[in-house]
mmJSON file of the N, C-alpha and C atoms, coordinates in Angstrom:
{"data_MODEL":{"atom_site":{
"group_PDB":["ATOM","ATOM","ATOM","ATOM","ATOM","ATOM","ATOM","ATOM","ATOM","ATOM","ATOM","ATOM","ATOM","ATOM","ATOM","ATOM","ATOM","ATOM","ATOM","ATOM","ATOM","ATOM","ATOM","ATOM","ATOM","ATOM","ATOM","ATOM","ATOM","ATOM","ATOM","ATOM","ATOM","ATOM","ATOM","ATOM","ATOM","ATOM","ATOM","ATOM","ATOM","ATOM","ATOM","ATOM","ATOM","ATOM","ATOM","ATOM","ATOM","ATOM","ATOM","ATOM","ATOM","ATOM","ATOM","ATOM","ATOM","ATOM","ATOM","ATOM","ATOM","ATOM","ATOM","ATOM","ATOM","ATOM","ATOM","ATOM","ATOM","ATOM","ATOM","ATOM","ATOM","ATOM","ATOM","ATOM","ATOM","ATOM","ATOM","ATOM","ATOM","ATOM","ATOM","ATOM","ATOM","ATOM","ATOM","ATOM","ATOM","ATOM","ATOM","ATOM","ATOM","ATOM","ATOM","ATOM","ATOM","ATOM","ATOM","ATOM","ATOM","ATOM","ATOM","ATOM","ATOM","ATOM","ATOM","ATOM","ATOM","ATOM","ATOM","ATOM","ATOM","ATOM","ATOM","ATOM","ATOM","ATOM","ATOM","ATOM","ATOM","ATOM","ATOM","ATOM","ATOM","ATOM","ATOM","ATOM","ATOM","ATOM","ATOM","ATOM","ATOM","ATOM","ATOM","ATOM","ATOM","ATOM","ATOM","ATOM","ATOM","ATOM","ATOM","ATOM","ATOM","ATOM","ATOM","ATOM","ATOM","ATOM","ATOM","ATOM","ATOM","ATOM","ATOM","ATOM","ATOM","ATOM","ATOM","ATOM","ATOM","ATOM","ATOM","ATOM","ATOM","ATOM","ATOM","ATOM","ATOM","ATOM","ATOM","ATOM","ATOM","ATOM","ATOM","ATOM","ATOM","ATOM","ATOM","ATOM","ATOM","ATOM","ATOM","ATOM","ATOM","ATOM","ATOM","ATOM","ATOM","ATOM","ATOM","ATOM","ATOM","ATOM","ATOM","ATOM","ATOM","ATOM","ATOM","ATOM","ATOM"],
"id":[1,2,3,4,5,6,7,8,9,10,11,12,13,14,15,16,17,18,19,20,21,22,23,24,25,26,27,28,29,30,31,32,33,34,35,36,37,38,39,40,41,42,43,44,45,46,47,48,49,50,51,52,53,54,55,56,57,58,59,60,61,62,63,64,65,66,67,68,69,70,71,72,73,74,75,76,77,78,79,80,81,82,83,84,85,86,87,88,89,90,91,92,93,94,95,96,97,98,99,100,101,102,103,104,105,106,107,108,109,110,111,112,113,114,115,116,117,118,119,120,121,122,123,124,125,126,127,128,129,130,131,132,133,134,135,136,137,138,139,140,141,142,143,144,145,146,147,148,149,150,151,152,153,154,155,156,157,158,159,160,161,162,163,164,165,166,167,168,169,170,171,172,173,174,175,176,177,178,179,180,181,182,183,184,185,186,187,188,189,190,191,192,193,194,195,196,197,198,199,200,201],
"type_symbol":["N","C","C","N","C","C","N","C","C","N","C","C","N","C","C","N","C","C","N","C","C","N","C","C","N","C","C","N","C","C","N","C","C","N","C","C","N","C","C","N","C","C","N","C","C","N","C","C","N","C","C","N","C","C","N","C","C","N","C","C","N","C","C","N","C","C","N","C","C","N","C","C","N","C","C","N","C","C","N","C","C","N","C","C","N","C","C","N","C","C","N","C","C","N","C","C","N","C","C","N","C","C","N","C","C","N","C","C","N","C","C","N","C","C","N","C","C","N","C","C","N","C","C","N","C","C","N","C","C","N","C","C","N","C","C","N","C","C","N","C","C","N","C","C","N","C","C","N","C","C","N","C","C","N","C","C","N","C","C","N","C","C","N","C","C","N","C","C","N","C","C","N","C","C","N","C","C","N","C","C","N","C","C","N","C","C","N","C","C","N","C","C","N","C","C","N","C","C","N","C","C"],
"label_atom_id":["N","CA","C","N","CA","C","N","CA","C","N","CA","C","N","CA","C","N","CA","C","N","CA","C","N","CA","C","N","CA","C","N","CA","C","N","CA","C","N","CA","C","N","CA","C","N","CA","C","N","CA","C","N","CA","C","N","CA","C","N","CA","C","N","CA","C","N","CA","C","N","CA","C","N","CA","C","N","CA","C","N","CA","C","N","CA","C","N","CA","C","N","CA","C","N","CA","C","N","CA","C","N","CA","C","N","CA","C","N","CA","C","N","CA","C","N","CA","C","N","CA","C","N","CA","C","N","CA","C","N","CA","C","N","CA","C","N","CA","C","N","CA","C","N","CA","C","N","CA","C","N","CA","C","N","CA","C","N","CA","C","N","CA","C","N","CA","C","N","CA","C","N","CA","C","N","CA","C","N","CA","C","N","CA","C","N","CA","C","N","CA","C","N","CA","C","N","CA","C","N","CA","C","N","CA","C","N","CA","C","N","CA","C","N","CA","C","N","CA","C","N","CA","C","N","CA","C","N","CA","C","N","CA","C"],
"label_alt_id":[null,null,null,null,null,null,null,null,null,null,null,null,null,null,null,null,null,null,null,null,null,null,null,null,null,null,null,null,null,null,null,null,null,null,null,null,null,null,null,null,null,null,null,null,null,null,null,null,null,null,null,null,null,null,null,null,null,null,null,null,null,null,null,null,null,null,null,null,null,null,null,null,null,null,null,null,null,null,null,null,null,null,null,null,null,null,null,null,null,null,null,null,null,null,null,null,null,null,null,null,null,null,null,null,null,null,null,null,null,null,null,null,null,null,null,null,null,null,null,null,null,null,null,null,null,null,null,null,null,null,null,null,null,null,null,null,null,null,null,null,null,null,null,null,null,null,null,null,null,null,null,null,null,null,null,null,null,null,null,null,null,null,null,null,null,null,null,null,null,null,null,null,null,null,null,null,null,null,null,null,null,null,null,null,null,null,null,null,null,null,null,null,null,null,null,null,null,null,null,null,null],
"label_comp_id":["UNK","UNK","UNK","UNK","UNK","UNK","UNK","UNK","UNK","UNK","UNK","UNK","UNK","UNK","UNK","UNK","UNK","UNK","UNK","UNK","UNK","UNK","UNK","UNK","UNK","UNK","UNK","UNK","UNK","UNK","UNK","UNK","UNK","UNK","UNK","UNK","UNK","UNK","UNK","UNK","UNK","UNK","UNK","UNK","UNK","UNK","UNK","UNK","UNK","UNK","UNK","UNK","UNK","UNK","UNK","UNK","UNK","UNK","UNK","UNK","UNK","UNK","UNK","UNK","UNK","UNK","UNK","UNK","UNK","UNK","UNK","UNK","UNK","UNK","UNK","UNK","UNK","UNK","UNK","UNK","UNK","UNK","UNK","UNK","UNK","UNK","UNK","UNK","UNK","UNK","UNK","UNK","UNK","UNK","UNK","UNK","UNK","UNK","UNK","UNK","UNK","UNK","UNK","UNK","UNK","UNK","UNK","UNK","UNK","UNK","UNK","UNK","UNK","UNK","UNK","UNK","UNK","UNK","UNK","UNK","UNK","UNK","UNK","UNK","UNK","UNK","UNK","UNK","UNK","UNK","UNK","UNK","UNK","UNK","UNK","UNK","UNK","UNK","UNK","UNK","UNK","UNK","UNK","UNK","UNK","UNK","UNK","UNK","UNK","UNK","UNK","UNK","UNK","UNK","UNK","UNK","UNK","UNK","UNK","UNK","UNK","UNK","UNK","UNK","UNK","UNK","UNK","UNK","UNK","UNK","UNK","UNK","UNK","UNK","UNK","UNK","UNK","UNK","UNK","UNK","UNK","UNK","UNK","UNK","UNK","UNK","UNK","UNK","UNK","UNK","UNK","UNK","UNK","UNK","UNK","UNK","UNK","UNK","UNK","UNK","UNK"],
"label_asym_id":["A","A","A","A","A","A","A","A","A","A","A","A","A","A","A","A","A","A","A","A","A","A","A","A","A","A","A","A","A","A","A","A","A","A","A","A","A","A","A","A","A","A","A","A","A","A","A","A","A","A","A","A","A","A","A","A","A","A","A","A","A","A","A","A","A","A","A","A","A","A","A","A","A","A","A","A","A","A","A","A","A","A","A","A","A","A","A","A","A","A","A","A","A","A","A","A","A","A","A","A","A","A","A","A","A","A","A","A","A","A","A","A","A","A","A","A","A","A","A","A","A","A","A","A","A","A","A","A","A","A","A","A","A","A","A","A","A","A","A","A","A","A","A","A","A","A","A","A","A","A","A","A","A","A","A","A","A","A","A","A","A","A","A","A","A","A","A","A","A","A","A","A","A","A","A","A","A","A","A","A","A","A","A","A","A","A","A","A","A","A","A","A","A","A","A","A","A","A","A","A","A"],
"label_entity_id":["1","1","1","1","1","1","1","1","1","1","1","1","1","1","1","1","1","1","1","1","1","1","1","1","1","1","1","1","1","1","1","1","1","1","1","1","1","1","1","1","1","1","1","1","1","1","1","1","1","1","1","1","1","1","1","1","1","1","1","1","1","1","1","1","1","1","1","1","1","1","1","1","1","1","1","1","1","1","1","1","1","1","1","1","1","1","1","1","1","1","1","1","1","1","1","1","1","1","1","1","1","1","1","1","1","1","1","1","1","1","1","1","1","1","1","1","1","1","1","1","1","1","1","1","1","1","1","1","1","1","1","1","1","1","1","1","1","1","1","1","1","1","1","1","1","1","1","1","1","1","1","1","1","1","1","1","1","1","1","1","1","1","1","1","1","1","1","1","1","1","1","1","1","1","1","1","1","1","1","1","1","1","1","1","1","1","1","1","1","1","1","1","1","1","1","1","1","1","1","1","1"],
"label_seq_id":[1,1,1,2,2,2,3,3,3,4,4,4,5,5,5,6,6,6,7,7,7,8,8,8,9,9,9,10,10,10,11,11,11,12,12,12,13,13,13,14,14,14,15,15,15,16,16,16,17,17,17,18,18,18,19,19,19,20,20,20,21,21,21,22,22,22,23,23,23,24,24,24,25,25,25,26,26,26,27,27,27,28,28,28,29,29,29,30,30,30,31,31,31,32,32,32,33,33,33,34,34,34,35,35,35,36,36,36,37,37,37,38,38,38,39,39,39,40,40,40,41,41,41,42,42,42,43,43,43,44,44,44,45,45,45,46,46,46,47,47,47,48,48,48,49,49,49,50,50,50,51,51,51,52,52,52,53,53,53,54,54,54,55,55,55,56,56,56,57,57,57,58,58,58,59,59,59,60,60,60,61,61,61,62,62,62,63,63,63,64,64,64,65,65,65,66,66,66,67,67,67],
"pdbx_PDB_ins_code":[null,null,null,null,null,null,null,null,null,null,null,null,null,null,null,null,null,null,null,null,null,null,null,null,null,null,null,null,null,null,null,null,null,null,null,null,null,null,null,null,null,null,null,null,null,null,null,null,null,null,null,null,null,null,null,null,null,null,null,null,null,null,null,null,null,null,null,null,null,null,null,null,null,null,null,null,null,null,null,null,null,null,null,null,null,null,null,null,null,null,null,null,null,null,null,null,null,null,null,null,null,null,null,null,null,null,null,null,null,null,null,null,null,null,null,null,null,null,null,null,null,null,null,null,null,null,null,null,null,null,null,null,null,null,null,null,null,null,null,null,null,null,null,null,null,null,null,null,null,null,null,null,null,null,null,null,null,null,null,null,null,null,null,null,null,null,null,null,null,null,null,null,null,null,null,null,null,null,null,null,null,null,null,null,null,null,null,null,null,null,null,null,null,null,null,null,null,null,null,null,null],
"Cartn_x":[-35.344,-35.77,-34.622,-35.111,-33.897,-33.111,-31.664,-30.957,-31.768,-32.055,-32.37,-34.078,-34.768,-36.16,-36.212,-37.46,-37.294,-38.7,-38.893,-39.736,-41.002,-41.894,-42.927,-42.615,-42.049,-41.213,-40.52,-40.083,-38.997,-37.774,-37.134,-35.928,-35.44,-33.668,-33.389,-32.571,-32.85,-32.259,-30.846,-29.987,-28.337,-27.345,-26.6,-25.901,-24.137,-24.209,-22.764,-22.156,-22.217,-21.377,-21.61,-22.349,-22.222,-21.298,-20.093,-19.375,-17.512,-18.228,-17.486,-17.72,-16.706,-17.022,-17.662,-18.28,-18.998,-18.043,-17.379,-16.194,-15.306,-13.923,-12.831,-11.703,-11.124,-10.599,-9.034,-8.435,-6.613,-6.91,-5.902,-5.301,-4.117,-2.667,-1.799,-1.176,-0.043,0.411,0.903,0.677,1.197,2.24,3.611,4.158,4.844,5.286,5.29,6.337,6.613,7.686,6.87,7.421,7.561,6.057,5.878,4.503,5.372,3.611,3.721,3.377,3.799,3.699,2.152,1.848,0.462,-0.852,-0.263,-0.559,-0.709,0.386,-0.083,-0.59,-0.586,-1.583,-3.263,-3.663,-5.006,-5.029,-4.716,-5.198,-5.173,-4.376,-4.512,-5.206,-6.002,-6.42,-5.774,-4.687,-3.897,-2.872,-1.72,0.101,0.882,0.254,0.806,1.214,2.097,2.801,1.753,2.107,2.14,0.621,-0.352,-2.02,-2.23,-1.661,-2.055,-2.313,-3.553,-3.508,-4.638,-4.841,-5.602,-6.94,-8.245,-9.668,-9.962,-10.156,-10.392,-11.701,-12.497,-13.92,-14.179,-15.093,-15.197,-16.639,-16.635,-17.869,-18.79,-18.243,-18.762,-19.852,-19.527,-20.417,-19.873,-20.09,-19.469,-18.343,-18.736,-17.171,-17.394,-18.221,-18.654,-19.536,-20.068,-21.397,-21.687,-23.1,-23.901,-23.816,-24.682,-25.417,-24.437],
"Cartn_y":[20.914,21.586,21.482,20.77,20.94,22.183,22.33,23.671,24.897,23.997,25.092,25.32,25.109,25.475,26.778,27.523,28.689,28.572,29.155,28.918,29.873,30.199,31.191,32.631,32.84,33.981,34.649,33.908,33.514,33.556,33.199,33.091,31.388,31.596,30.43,29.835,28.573,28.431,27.625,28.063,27.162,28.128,27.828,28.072,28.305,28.37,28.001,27.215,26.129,25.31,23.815,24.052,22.923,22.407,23.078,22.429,22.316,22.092,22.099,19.741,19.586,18.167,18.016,17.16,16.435,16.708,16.129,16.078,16.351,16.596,16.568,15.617,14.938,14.777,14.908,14.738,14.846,13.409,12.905,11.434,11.613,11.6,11.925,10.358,10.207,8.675,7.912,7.025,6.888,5.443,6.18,5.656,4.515,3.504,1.941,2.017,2.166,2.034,1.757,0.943,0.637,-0.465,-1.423,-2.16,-3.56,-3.597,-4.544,-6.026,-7.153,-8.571,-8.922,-9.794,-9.947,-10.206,-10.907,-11.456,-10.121,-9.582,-8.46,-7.635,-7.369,-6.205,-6.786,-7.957,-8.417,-8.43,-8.13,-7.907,-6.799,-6.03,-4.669,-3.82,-4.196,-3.524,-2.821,-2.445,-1.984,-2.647,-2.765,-2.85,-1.767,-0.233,0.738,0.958,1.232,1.195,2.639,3.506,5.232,5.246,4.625,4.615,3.94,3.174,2.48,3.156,3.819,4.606,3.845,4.417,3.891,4.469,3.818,4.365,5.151,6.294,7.083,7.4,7.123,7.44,8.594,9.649,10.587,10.925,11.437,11.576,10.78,9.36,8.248,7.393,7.923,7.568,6.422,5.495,4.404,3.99,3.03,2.099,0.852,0.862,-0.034,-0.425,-1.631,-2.029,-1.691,-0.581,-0.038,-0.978,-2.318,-3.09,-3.98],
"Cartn_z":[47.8,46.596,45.594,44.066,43.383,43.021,42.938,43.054,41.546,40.862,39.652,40.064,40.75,41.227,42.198,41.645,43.103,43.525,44.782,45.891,45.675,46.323,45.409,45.74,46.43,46.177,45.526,43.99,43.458,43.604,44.6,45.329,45.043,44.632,44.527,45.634,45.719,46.97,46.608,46.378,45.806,46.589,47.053,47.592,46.887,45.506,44.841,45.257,45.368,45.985,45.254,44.036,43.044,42.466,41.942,41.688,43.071,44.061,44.983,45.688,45.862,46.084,47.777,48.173,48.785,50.109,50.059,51.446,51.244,52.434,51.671,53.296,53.146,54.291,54.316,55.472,55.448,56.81,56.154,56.266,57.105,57.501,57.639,57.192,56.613,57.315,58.032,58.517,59.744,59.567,60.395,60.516,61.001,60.564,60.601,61.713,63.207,64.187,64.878,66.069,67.166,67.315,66.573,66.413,67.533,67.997,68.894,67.775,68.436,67.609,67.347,66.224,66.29,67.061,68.331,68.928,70.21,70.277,71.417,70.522,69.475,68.374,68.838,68.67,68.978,70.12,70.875,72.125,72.601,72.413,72.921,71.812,70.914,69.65,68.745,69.01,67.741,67.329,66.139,66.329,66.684,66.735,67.324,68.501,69.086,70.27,70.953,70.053,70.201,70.083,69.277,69.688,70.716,71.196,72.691,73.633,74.126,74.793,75.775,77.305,78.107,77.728,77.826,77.921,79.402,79.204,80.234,80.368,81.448,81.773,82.794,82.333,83.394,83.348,84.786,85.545,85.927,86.047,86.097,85.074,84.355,83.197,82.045,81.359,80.483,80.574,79.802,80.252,81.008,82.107,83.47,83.409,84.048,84.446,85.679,85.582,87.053,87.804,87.024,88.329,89.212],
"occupancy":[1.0,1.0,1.0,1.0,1.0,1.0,1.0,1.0,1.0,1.0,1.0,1.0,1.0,1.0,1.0,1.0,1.0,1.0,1.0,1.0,1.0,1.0,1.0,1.0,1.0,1.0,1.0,1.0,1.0,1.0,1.0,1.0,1.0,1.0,1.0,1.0,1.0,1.0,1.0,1.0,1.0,1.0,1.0,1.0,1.0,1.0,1.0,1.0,1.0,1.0,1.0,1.0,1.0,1.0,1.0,1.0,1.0,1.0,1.0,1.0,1.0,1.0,1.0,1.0,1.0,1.0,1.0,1.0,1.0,1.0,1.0,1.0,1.0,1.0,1.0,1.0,1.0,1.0,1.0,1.0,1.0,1.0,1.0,1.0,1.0,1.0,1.0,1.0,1.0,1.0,1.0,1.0,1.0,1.0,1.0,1.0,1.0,1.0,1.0,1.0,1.0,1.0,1.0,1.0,1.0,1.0,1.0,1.0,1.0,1.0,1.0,1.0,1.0,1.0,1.0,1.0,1.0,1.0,1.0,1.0,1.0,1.0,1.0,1.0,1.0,1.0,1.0,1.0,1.0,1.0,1.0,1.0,1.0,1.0,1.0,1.0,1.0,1.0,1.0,1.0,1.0,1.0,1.0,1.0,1.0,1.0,1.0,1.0,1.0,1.0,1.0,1.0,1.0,1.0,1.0,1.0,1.0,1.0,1.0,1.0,1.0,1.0,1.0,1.0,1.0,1.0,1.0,1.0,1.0,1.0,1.0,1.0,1.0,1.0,1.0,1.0,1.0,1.0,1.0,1.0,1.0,1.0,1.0,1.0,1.0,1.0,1.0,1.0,1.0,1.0,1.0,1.0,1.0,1.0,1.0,1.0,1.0,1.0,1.0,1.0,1.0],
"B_iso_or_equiv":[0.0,0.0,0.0,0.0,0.0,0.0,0.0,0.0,0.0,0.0,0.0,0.0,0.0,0.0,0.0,0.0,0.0,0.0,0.0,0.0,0.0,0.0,0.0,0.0,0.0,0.0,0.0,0.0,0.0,0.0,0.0,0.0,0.0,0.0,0.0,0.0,0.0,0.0,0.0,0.0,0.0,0.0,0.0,0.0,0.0,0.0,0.0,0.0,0.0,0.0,0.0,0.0,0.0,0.0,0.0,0.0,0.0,0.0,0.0,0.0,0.0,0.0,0.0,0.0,0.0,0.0,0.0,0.0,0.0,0.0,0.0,0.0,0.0,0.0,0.0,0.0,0.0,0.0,0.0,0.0,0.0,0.0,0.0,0.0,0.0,0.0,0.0,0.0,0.0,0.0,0.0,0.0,0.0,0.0,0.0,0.0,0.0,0.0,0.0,0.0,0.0,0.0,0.0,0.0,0.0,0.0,0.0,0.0,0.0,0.0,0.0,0.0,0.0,0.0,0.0,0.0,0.0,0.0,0.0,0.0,0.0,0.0,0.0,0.0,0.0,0.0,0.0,0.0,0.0,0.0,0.0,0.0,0.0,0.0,0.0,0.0,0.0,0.0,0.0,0.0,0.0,0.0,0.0,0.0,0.0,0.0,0.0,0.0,0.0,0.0,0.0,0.0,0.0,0.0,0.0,0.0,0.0,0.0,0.0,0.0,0.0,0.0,0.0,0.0,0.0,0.0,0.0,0.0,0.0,0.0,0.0,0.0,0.0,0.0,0.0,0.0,0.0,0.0,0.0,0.0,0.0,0.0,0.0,0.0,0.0,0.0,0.0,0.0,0.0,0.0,0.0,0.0,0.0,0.0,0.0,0.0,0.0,0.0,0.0,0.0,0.0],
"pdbx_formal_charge":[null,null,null,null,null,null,null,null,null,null,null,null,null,null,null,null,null,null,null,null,null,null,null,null,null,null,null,null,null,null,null,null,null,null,null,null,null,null,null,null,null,null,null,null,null,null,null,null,null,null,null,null,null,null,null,null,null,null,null,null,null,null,null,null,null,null,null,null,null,null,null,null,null,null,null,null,null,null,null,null,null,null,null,null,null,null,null,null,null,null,null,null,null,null,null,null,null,null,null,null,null,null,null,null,null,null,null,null,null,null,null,null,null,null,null,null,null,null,null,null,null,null,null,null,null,null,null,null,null,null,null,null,null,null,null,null,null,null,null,null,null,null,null,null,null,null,null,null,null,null,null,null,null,null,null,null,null,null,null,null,null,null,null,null,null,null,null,null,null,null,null,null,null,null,null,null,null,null,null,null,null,null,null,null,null,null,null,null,null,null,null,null,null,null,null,null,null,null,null,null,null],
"auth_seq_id":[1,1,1,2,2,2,3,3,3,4,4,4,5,5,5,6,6,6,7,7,7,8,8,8,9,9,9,10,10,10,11,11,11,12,12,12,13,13,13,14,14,14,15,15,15,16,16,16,17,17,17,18,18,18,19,19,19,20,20,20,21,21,21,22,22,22,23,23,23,24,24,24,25,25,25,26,26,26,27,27,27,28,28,28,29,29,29,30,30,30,31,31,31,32,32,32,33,33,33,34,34,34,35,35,35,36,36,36,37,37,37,38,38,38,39,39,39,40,40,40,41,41,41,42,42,42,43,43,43,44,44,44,45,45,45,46,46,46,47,47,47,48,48,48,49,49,49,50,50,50,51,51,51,52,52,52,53,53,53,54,54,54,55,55,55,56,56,56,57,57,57,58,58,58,59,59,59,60,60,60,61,61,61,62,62,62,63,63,63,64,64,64,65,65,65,66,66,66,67,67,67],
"auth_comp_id":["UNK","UNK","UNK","UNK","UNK","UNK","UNK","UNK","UNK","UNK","UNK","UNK","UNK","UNK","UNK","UNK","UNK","UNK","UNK","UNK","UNK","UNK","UNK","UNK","UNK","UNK","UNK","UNK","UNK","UNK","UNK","UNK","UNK","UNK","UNK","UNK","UNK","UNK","UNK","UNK","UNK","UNK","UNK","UNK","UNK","UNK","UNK","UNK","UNK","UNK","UNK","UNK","UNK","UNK","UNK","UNK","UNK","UNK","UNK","UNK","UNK","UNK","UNK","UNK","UNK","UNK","UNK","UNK","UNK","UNK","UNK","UNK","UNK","UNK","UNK","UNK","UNK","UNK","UNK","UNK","UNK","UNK","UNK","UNK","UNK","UNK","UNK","UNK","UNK","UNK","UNK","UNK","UNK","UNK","UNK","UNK","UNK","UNK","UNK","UNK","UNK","UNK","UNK","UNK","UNK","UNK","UNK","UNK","UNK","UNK","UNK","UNK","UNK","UNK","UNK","UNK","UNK","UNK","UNK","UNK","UNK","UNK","UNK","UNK","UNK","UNK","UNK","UNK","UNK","UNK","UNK","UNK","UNK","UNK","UNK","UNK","UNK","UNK","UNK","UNK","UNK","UNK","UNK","UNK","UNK","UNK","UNK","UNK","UNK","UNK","UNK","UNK","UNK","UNK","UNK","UNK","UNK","UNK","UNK","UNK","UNK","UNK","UNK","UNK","UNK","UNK","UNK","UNK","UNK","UNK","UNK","UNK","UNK","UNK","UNK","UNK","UNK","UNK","UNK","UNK","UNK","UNK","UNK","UNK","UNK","UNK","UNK","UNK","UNK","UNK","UNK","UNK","UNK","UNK","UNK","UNK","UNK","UNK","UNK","UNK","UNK"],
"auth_asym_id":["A","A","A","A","A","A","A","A","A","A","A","A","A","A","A","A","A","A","A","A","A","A","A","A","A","A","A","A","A","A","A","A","A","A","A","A","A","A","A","A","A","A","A","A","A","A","A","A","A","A","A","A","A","A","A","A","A","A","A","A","A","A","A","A","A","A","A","A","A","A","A","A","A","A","A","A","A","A","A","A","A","A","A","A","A","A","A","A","A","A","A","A","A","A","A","A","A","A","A","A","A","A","A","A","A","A","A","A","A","A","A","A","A","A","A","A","A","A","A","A","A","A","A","A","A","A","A","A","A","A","A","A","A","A","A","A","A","A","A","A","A","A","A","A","A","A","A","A","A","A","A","A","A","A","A","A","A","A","A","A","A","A","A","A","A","A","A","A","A","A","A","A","A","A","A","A","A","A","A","A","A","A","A","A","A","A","A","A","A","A","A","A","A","A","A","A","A","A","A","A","A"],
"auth_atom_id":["N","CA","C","N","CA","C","N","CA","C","N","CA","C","N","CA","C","N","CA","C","N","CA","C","N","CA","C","N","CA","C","N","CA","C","N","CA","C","N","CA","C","N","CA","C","N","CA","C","N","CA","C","N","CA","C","N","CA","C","N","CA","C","N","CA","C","N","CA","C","N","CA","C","N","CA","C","N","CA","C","N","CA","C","N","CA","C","N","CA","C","N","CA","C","N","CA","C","N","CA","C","N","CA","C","N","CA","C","N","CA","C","N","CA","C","N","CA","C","N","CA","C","N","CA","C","N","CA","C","N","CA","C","N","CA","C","N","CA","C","N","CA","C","N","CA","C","N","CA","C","N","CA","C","N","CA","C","N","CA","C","N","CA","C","N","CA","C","N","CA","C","N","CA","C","N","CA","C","N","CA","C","N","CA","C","N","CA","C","N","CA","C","N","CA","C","N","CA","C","N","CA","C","N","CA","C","N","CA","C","N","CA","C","N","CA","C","N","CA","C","N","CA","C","N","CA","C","N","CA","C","N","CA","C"],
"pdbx_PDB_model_num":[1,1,1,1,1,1,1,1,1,1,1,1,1,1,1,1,1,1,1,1,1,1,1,1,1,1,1,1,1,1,1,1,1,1,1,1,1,1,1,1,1,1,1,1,1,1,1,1,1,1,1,1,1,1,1,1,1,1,1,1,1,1,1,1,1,1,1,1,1,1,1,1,1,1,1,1,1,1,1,1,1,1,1,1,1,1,1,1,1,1,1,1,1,1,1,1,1,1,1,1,1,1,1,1,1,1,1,1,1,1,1,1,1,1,1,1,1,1,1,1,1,1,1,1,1,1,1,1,1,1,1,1,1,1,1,1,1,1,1,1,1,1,1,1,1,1,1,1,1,1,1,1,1,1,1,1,1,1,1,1,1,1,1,1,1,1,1,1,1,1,1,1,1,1,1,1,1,1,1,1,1,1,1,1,1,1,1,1,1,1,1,1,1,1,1,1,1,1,1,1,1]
}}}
């Protein structure tokens, strides 16, 4: 329902929050140490040393093939 329309009740349904933006996010930056070479960056999916982390699967569920 557009925000300036009301319902037959006449109740509007807006919430104040029009002039509030859409999203908002936090980034941090991340810092350029300890990168692996291009070549081990493509393969292990990152150049980050410190995101290299193992994929951990629990309860037996993804990751694997059942069959």
């Amino acid at each position: 329902m557009p925000p300036d329309k009301k319902d037959v009740a006449g109740e509007s349904h807006t919430w104040g929050l029009c002039d509030f933006p859409l999203a908002m996010v936090y980034v941090p930056l991340q810092v350029w140490r300890g990168l692996y070479d291009p070549v081990t960056g493509h393969d292990r999916g990152t150049i980050f040393r410190e995101l290299d982390k193992p994929l951990e699967v629990f309860g037996g569920r993804g990751g694997f093939c059942r069959g």
